[in-house]
C-alpha distance (Angstrom), angle and dihedral (degrees) to the residues before:
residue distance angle dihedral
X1 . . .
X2 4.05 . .
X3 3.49 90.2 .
X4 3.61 90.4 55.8
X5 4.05 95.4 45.9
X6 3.40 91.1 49.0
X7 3.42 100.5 50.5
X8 4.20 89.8 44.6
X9 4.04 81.3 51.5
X10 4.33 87.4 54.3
X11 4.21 94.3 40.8
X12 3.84 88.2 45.4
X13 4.02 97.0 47.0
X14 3.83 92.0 48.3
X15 3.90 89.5 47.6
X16 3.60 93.0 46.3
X17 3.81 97.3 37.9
X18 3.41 98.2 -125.0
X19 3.66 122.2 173.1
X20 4.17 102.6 -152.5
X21 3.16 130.6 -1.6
X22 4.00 147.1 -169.2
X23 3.67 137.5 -175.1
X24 3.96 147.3 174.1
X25 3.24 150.4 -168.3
X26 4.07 124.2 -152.3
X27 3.81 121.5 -161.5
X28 3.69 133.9 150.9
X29 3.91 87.5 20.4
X30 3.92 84.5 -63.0
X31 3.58 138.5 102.3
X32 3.56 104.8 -118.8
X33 3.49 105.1 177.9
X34 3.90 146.2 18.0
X35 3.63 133.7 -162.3
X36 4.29 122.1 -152.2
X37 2.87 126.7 -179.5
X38 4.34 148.2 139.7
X39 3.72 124.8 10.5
X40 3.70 136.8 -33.0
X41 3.46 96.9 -167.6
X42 4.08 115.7 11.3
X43 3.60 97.7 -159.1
X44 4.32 101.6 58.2
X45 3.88 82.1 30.8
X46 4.02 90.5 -124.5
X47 3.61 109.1 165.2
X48 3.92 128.7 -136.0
X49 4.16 106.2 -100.0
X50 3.87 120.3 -168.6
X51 4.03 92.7 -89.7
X52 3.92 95.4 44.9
X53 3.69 109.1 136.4
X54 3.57 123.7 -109.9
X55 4.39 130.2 -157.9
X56 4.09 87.2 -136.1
X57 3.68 89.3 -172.7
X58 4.32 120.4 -168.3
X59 3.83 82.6 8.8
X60 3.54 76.7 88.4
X61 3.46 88.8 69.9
X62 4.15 102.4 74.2
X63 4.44 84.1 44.1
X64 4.36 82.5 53.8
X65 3.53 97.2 47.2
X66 4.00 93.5 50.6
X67 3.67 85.4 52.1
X68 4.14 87.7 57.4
X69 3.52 88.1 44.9
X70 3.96 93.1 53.6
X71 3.52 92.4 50.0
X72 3.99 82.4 46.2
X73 3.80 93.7 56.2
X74 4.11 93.6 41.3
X75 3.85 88.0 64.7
X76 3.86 91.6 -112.1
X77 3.95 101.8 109.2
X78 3.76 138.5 30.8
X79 3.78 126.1 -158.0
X80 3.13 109.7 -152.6
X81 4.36 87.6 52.5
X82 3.61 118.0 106.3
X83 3.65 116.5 -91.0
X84 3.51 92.9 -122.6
X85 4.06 87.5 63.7
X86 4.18 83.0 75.7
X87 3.66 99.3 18.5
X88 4.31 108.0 55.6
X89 3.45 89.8 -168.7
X90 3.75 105.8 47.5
X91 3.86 82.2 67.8
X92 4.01 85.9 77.9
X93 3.72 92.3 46.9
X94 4.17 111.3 110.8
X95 3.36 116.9 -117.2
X96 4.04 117.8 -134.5
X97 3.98 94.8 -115.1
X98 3.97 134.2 10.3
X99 3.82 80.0 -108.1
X100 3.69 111.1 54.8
X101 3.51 119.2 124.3
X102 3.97 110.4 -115.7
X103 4.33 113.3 -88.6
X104 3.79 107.7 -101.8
X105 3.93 138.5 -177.0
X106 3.66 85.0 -106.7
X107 4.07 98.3 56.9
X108 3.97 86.0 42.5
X109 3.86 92.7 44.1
X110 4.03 93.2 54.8
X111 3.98 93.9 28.1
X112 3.87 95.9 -106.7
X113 3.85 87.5 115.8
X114 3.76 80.9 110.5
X115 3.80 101.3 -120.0
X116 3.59 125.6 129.7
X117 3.53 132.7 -94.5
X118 3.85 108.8 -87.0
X119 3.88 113.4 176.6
X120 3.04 102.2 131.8
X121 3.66 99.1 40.2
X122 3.64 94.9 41.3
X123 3.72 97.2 53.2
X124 4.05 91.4 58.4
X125 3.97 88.8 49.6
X126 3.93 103.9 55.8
X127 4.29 84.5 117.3
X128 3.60 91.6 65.5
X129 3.83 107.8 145.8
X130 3.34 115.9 -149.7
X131 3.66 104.7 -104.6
X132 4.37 88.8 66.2
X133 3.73 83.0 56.0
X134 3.84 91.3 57.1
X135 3.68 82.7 49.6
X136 3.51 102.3 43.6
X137 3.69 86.8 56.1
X138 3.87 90.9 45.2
X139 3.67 98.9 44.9
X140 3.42 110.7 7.9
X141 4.21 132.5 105.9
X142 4.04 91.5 -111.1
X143 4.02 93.9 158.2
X144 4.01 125.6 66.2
X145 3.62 93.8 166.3
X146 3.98 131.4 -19.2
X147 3.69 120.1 -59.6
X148 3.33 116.9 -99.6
X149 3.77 102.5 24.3
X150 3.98 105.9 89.4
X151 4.40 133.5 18.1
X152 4.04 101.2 -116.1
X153 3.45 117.3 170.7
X154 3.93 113.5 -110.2
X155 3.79 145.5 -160.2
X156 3.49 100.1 161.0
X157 3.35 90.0 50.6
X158 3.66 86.9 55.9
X159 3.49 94.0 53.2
X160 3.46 95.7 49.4
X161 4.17 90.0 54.9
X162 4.06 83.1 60.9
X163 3.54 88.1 57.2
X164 3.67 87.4 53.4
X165 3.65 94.3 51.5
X166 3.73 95.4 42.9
X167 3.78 91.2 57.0
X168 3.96 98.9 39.5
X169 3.81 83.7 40.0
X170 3.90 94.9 55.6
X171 3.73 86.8 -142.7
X172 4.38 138.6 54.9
X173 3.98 108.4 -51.5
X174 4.05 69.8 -129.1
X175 3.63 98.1 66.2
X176 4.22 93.1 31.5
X177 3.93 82.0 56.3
X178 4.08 95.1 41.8
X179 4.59 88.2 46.5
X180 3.78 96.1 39.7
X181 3.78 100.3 38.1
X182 4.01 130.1 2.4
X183 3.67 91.9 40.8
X184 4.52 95.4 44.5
X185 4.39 79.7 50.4
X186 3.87 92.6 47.5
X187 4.28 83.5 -123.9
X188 3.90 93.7 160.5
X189 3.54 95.5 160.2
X190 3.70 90.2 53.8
X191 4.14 114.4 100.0
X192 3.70 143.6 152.5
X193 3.90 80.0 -143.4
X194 3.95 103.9 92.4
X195 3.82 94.0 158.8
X196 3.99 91.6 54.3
X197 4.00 86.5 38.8
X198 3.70 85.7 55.1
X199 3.44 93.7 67.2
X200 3.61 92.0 70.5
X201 3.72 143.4 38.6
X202 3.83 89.6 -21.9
X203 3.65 132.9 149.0
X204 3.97 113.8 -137.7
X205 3.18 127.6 -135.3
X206 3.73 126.2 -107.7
X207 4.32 140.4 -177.4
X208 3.51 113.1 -156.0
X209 4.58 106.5 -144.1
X210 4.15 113.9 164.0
X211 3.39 92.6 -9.1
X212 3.63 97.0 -67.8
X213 4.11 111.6 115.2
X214 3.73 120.7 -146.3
X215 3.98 136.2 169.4
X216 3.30 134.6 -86.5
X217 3.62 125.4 -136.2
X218 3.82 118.0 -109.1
X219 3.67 106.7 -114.2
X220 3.81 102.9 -137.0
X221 3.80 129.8 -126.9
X222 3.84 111.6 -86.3
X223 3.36 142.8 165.5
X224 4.11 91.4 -85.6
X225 4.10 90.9 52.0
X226 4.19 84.4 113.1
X227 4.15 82.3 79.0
X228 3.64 95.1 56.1
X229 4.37 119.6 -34.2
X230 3.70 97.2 125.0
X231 3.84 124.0 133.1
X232 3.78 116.9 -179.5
X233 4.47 143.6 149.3
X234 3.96 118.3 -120.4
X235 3.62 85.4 -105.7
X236 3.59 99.6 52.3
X237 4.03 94.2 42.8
X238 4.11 86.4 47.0
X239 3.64 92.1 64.5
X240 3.61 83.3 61.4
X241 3.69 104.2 45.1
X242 3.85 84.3 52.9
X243 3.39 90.0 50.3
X244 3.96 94.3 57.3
X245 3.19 87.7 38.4
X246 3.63 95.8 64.4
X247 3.63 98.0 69.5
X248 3.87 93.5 75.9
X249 2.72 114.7 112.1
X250 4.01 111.5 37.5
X251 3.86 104.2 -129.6
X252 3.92 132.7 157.5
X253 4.04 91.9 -106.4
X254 3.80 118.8 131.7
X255 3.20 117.9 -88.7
X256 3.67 115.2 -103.3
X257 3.80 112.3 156.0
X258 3.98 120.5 95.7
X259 4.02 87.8 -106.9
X260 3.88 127.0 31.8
X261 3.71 117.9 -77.4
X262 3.90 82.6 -127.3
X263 3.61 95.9 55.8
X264 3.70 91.1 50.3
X265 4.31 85.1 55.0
X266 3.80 85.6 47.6
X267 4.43 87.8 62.4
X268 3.87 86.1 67.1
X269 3.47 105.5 42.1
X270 4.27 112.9 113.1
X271 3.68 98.4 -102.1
X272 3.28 94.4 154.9
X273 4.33 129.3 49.4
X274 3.67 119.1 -80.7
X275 3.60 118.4 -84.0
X276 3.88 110.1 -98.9
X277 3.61 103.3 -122.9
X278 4.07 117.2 -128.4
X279 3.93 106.1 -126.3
X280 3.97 85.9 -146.0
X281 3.35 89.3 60.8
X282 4.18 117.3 32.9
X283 3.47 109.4 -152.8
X284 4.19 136.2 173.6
X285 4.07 104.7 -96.6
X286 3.84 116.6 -94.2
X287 3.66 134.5 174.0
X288 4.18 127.2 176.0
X289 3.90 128.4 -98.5
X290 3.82 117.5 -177.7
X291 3.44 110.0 -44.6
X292 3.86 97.7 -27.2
X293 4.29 128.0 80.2
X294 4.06 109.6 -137.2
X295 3.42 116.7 -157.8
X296 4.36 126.6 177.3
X297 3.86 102.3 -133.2
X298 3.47 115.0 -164.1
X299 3.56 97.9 -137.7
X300 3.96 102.5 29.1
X301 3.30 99.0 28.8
X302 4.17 134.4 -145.1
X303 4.03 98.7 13.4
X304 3.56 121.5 -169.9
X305 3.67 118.2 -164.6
X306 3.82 148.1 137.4
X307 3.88 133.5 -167.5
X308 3.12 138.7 -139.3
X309 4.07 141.7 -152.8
X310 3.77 140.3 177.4
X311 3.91 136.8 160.5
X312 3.62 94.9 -65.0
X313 4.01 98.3 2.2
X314 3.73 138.0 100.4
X315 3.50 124.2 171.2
X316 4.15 144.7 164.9
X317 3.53 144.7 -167.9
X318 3.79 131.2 -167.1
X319 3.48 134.7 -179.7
X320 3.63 114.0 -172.8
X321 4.47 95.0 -165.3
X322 3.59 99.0 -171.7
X323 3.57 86.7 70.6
X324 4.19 112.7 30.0
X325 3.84 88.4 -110.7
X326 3.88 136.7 135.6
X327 4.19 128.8 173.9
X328 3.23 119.9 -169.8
X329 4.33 134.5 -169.1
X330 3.42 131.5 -163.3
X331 3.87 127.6 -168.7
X332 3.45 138.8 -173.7
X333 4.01 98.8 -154.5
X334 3.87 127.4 96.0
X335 3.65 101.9 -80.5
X336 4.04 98.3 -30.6
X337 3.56 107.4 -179.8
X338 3.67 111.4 -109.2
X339 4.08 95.9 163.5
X340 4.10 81.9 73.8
X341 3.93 91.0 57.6
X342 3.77 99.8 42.9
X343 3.69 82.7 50.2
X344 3.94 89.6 56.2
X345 3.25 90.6 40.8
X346 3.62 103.1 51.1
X347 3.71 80.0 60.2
X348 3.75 98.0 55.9
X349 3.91 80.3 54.8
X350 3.07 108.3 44.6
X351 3.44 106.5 71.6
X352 3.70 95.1 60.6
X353 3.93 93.1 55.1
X354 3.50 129.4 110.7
X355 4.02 105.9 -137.5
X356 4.43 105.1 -130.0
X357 3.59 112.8 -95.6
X358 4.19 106.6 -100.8
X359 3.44 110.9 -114.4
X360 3.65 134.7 -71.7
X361 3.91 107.2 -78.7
X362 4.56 96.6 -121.3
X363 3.79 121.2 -122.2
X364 4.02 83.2 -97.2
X365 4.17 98.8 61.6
X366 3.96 82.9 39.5
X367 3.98 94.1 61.7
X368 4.04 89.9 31.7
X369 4.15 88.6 55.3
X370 4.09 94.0 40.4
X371 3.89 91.6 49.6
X372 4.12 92.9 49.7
X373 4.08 90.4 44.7
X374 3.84 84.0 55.0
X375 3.69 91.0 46.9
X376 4.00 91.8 49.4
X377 3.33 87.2 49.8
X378 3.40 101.1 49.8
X379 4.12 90.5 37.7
X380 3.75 92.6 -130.7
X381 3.61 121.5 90.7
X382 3.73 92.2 -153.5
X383 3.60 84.6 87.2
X384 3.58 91.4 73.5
X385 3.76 97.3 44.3
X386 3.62 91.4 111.1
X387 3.84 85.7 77.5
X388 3.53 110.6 32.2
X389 4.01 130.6 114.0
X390 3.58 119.3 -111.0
X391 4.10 90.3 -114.1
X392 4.15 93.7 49.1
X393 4.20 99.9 82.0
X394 4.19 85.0 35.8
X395 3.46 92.4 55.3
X396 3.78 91.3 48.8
X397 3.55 123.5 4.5
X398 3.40 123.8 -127.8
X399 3.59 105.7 -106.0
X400 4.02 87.7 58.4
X401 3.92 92.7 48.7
X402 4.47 87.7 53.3
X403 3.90 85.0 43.6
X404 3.75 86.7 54.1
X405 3.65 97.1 38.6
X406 3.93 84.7 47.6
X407 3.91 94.8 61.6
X408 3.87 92.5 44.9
X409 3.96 87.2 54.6
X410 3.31 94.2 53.0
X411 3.61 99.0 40.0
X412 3.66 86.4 55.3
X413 3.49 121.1 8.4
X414 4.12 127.4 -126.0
X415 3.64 122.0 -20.6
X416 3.91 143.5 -144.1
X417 3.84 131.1 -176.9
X418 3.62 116.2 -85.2
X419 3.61 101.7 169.6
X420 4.01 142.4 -17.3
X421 3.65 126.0 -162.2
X422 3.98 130.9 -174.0
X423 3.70 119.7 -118.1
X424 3.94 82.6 176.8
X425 3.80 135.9 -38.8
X426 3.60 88.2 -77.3
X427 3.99 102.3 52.5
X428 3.50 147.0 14.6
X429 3.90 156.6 -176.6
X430 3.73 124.3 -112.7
X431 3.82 138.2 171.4
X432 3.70 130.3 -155.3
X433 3.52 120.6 -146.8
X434 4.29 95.8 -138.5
X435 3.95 124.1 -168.3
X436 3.86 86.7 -103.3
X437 3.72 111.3 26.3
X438 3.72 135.3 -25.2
X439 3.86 130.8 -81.9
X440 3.13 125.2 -150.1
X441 4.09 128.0 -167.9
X442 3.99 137.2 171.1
X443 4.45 124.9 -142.5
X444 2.86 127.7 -148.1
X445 4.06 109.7 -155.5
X446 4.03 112.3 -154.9
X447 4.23 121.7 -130.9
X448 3.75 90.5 -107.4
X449 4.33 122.5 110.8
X450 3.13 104.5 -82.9
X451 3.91 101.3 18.9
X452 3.42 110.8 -122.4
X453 4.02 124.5 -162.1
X454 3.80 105.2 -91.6
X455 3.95 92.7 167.8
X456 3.93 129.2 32.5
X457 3.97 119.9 173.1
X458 3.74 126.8 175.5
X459 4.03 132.1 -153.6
X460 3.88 106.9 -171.0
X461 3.77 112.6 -145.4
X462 3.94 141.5 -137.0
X463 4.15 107.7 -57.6
């Protein structure tokens, strides 16, 4: 399998033209493998090395939402409060109609704050100091359209959230970032700082016109970096993907991450309206959490991911949950396209991965799935009225739930449990290993004491 991802990582820089570039893959909490390869800087010749730094761009964006939802869980910040309530002078900003609702961490978070979409402005202003913030907000065009109302991509609003966080925080969204996160996950290598990173084991950036390559100029850190100002190694950003990925799946551990494992679910939650797919262009439905796109492959599964690009940067992260695994890409080329290697990458993986166990079926499914064996069994489901809902025999009276049970009997002779797994506490999958064949079934428990089975389907299998 490494053989393969590096040599996907090789075909895909020479296609894309990429100067340098890094990759990794996280598994087991670990990083398990890195790819380097091509130049960090093409004029001394200085190749990219496994702990070459990285810009990583609006992957920032997932590492500044946790910080909002830290502050968030330590009492200190609402999201559903007015922007004004953390930033004074918002409060004397014009709203776009007399009936907007007021700009909140959440619109900004999920980029329905409203404003419009700023690439390629926003990744020339990453220097902003903080007095042309104060102005922005005093002078500038902050509303397209009403918050709330439409998903627009956003660095301003971006920005704006590390104003929040710098104010709520009492100190530079920098430093509340560095305390509460980098520092907790041992990422030393990480900064906001890409001019002082520079002066180490750093890949430059590059643009590629005519054929003839030249640099970039290192955007510095400003007051905006929240959007996108992020330097980092694949090690460093690693212990972070493992980090995130530890919160799958919800469990009563102890907590033992810098941020709650709950918080980190929160990132990937739709907060934002599907994606409308291109019909040129079929692609698995996404929509946008905090921070972090989540998309339902068919073949991978739930994906969460976010890219990145700069003036001489492309980067990508994605976290396929389903199986405890990140891949990350960094390049040094004016916005090279690393979501289209992770993608092929994730594909090299794949196939080697073992998909998590599903949960543990609860006490409730157990009894549910024992009762209904008995009943099939038997052939009359009144053996398992102990434990049915009040709307099950309504729905279908008995005499059609024995004539049903009667055909699967006969189809495939008597029963016993083979295995039962959780969907949730509240319903489950089993399968019944039959004289000829196997039957399998899902419950469906309802919210009442003592959860009775509200919903029963069957899917007969091979004889």
């Amino acid at each position: 399998m490494n053989s393969a991802f590096d040599a996907a990582c090789a075909a895909f820089a020479e296609e894309q033209q990429i100067p340098g570039l890094a990759a990794g893959i996280v598994q087991g909490g670990q990083l398990v493998h890195v790819t380097a390869r091509g130049l960090a800087d093409i004029e001394a010749a200085r190749k990219v090395g496994p702990d070459t730094c990285f810009r990583i761009a609006s992957m920032t964006k997932n590492m500044t939402a946790l910080a909002v939802l830290a502050l968030r869980d330590q009492g200190r910040l609402a999201l559903d409060a007015p922007i004004a309530t953390y930033v004074p002078q918002f409060a004397k900003v014009p709203l776009p109609t007399r009936d907007s609702p007021p700009l909140t961490p959440r619109h900004l978070l999920s980029h329905l704050g409203g404003q419009v979409y700023d690439d390629p402005w926003g990744d020339r202003v990453l220097g902003m100091t903080p007095r042309e913030l104060d102005a922005l907000m005093a002078d500038g065009n902050l509303f397209a359209r009403p918050p709330g109302v439409a998903f627009e991509y956003s660095n301003t609003g971006y920005g704006l959230i590390g104003r929040v966080i710098t104010n709520v925080a009492g100190m530079p969204y920098q430093a509340f970032i560095t305390r509460t996160i980098l520092e907790p996950l041992g990422m030393t290598r990480t900064t906001f700082d890409a001019p002082a990173a520079s002066r180490g084991d750093y890949a430059w950036p590059y643009r590629l016109d005519d054929g003839q390559w030249s640099r970039e100029r290192i955007e510095p850190d400003g007051e905006v970096g929240a959007m996108g100002g992020l330097a980092t190694t694949v090690p460093d950003y690693a212990r972070y993907v493992a980090f995130l990925l530890s919160a799958w799946p919800a469990r009563d551990d102890p907590e033992s991450g810098p941020v709650r494992r709950s918080s980190v679910r929160e990132m990937g939650l739709f907060h934002a309206p599907p994606f409308t797919p291109d019909p040129e262009r079929p692609a698995p439905p996404s929509a946008y959490g905090y921070g972090l796109n989540n998309t339902a492959d068919p073949q991978l599964g739930r994906l969460l991911h976010h890219a990145g690009g700069l003036p001489g940067y492309g980067s990508h992260v994605l976290m396929m949950i389903d199986h405890g695994v990140g891949i990350m890409a960094f390049g040094n080329r004016t916005y090279a396209p690393m979501s289209s290697l992770t993608g092929r990458l994730a594909r090299v993986v794949h196939p080697t991965l073992p998909v998590r166990p599903p949960p543990v079926a609860s006490r409730a499914v157990v009894r549910a799935v024992e009762a209904i064996v008995m009943a099939y069994n038997a052939g009359r489901i009144e053996v398992a009225k102990p434990v049915l809902a009040v709307n099950f025999l309504p729905d279908m009276p008995a005499h059609f739930r024995d004539r049903e049970l009667a055909e699967l009997k006969q189809k495939l002779g008597e029963g016993r449990i083979e295995k039962i797994d959780g969907i949730h506490a509240l319903s489950g999958r089993f399968t019944l290993a039959c004289e000829r064949g196997r039957l399998a079934g899902t419950v469906l428990l309802s919210p009442e004491p003592g959860a009775g089975i509200q919903r029963l389907t069957w899917a007969a299998g091979e004889s």
